[in-house]
GUTI-354178 format. One record per atom (N, C-alpha, C): x, y, z. Coordinates in pm, whole numbers, plus 50000, padded with zeros to 5 digits. Layout:
REM GUTI-354178
XYZ ...
***
This chain:
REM GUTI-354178
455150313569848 456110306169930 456970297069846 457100300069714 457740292869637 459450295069611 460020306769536 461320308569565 461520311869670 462420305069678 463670309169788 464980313469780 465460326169839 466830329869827 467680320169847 468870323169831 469980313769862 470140312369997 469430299770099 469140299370204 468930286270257 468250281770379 467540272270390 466280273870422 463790308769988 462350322069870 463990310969909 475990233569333 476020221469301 476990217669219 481740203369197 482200204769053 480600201368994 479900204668885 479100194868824 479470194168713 478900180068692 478890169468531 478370178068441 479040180568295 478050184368226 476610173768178 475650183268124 474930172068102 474390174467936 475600175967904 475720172467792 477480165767731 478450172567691 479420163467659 480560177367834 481900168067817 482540176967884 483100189567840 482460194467700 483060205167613 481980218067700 481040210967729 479890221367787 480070224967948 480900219668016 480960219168125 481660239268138 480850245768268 480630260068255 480940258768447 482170260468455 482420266768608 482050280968633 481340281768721 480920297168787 482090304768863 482970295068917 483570302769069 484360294069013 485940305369075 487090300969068 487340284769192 488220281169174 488560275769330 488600282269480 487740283069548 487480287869711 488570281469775 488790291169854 489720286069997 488790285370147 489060272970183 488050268870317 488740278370376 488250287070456 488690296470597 488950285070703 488480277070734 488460266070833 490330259870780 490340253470700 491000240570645 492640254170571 492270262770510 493140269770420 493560261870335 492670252270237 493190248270182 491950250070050 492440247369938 491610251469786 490580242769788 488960251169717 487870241369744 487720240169596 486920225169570 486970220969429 485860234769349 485860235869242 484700250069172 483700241069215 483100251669184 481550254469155 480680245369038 479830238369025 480150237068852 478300236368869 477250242968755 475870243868745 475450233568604 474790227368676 474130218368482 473010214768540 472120212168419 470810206968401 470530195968504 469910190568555 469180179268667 468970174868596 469170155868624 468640145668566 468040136668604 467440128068616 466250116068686 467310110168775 468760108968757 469210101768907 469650115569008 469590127968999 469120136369142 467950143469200 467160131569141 465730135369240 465780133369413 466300123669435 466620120669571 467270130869605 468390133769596 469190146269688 467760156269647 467500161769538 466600171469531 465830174469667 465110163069614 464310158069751 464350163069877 465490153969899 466080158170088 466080171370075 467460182269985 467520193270009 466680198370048 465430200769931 464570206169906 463560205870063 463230197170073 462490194270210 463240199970321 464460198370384 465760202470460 465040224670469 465440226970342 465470242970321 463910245070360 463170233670286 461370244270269 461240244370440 461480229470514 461090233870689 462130247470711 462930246070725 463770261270803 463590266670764 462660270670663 461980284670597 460640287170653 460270275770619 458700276870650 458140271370745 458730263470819 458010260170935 458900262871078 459140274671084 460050278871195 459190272771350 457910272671343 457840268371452 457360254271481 457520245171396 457510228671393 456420224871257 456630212971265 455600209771147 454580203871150 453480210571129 452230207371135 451790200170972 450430193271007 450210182670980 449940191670803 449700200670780 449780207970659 450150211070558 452120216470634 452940216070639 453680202970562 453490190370680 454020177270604 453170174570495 451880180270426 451600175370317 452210183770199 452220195970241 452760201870158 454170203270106 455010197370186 456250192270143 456180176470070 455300168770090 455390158870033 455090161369920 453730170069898 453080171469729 453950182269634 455030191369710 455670201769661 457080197069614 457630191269716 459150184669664 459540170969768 458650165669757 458780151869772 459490141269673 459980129769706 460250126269566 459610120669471 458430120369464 457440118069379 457620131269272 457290138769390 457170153769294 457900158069170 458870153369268 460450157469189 460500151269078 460280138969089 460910129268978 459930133668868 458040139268904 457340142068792 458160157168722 458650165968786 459420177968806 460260175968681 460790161368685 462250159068620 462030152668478 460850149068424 460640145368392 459200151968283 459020164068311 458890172968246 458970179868160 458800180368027 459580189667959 459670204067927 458310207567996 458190220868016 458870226668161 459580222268230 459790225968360 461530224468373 462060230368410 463860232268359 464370234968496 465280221868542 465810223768688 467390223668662 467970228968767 469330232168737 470200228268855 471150225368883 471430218469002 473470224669016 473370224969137 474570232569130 475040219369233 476970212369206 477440207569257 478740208469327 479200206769383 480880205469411 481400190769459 482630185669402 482450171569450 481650160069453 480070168769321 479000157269334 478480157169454 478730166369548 477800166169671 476320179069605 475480175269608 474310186069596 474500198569705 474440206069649 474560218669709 473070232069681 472830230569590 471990238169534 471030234769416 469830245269385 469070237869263 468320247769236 467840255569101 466740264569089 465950255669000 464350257768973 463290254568920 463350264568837 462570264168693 461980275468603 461040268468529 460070279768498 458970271168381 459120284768288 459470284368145 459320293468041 458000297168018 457650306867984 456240307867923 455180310468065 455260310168174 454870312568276 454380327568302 453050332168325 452880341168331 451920344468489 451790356868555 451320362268692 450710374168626 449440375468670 448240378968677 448560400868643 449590401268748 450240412468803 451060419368705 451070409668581 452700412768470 451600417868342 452370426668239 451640428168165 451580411368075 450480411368045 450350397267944 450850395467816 451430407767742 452330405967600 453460406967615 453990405067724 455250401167726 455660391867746 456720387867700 457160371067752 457950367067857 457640359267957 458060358168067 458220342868097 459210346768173 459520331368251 459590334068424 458830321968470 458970319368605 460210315468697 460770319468817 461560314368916 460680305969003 460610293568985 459900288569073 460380285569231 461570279169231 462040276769318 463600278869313 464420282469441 465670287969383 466350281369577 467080269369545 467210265969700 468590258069729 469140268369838 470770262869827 470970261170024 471430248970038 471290241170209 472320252570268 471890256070385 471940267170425 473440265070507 474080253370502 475630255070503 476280257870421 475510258470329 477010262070140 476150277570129 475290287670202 475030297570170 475940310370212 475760322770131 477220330670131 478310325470068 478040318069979 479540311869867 479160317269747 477920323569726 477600329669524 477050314669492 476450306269597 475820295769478 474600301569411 473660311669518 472260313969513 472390322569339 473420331769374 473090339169265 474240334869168 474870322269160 475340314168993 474530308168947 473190301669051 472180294868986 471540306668907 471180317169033 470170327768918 470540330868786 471930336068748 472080337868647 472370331368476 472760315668561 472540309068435 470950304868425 470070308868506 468270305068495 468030319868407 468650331568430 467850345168343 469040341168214 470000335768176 470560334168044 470050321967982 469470313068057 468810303367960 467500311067958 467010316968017 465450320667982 465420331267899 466320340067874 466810350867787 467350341467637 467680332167655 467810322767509 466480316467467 465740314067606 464250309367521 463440316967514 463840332067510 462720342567441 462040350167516 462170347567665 461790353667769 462290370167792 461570379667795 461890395667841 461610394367947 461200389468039 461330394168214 461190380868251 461830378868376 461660364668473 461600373968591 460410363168649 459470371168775 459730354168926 459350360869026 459380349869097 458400357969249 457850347669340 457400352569471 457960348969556 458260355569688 458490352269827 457850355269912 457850347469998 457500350170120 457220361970167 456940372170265 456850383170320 457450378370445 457220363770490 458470365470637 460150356470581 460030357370467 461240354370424 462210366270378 462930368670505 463970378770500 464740383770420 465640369970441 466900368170355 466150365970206 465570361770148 464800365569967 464460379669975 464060384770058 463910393770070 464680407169990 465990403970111 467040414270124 467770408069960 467540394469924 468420386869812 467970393069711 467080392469629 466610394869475 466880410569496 466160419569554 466900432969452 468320434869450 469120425269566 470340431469509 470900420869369 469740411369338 470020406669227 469480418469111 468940425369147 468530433769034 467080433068987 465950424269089 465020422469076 464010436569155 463060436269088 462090448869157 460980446569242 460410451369325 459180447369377 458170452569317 457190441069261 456140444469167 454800448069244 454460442169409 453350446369436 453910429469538 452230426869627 451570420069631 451120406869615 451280394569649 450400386369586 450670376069696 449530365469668 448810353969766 449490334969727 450050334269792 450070318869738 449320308069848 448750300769776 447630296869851 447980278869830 447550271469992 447870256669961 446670251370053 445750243369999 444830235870079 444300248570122 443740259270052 442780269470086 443070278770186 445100280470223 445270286070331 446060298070234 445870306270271 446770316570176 448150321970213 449270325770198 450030333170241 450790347270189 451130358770236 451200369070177 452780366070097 452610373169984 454060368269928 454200388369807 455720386269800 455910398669717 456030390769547 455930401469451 455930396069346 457540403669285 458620396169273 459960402369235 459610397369065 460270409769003 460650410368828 461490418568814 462250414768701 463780415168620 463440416768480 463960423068446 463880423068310 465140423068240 465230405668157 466370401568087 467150409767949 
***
């Protein structure tokens, strides 16, 4: 129950100088407004967007996962998963690489990765990196945020040495579903993600960078 498609399975700052700054998407035209929308722009997360993280993050995991209200489970597991506690330990990480997609500095989107991450299901001499989480508020979805995050997450993980990045979804998560193979991801089988001893059925998607 961890990735999420571009669903409810970010201009931005560079965060490094403005020489690094990497627009995905041209300028959009609002269908509503007809008028030009600022780009796209993807960079690294830093300790002051844990809060938006946060909200988003919580916002997408209920309309995913708790379609039919939230039980008392539920609210722990959003608190211990992307709460802002979580987050900020998340951010603060150095093994754990979040990416945050903006326009206008409004948060829009964010994928998780951990390098070196390996599933039970993968062969073990290969090097792999995880999709942990991949989550864009389900009004900015259908704009290419879901999959500008994915692809600067498989080109940085393809620079840190990684041959396949793997991720799980849901089995009642549709839309991840129908999302990753047409990213080019495969269905590997099977597998369980489990919280407070409750399990849930999830697919195992891999890519090979």
């Amino acid at each position: 129950m961890k990735a999420v498609a571009a669903t409810s399975s970010r201009t931005i700052r560079s965060s490094k100088t403005s020489r690094t700054r990497r627009s995905w998407c041209r300028p959009e035209t609002s269908r509503a407004q007809g008028v030009a929308m600022s780009p796209l722009v993807i960079r690294a997360a830093t300790a002051e967007d844990a809060l938006c993280i946060s909200v988003l993050a919580t916002q997408v995991f209920l309309d995913t996962y708790a379609p039919r209200g939230v039980s008392a489970q539920i609210a722990r597991e959003v608190q211990g998963v992307v709460g802002l506690d979580a987050v900020t330990r998340e951010l603060s990480d150095a093994s754990v690489k979040v990416l945050v997609a903006t326009r206008d500095e409004f948060l829009l989107g964010f994928a998780k990765w951990t390098p070196g991450a390996r599933h039970e299901l993968l062969d073990a001499t290969t090097p792999a990196a995880e999709l942990d989480r991949l989550y864009v508020q389900e009004a900015s979805t259908g704009q290419g945020i879901g999959s500008a995050l994915m692809r600067e997450v498989e080109a940085q993980a393809a620079r840190a040495g990684a041959a396949t990045l793997w991720l799980t979804a849901w089995v009642h998560n549709e839309r991840a579903l129908r999302f990753y193979p047409r990213q080019g991801y495969t269905d590997a089988g099977g597998t369980l993600y489990t919280y407070e001893g409750v399990s849930h059925d999830n697919r195992l998607f891999v890519k090979t960078l």
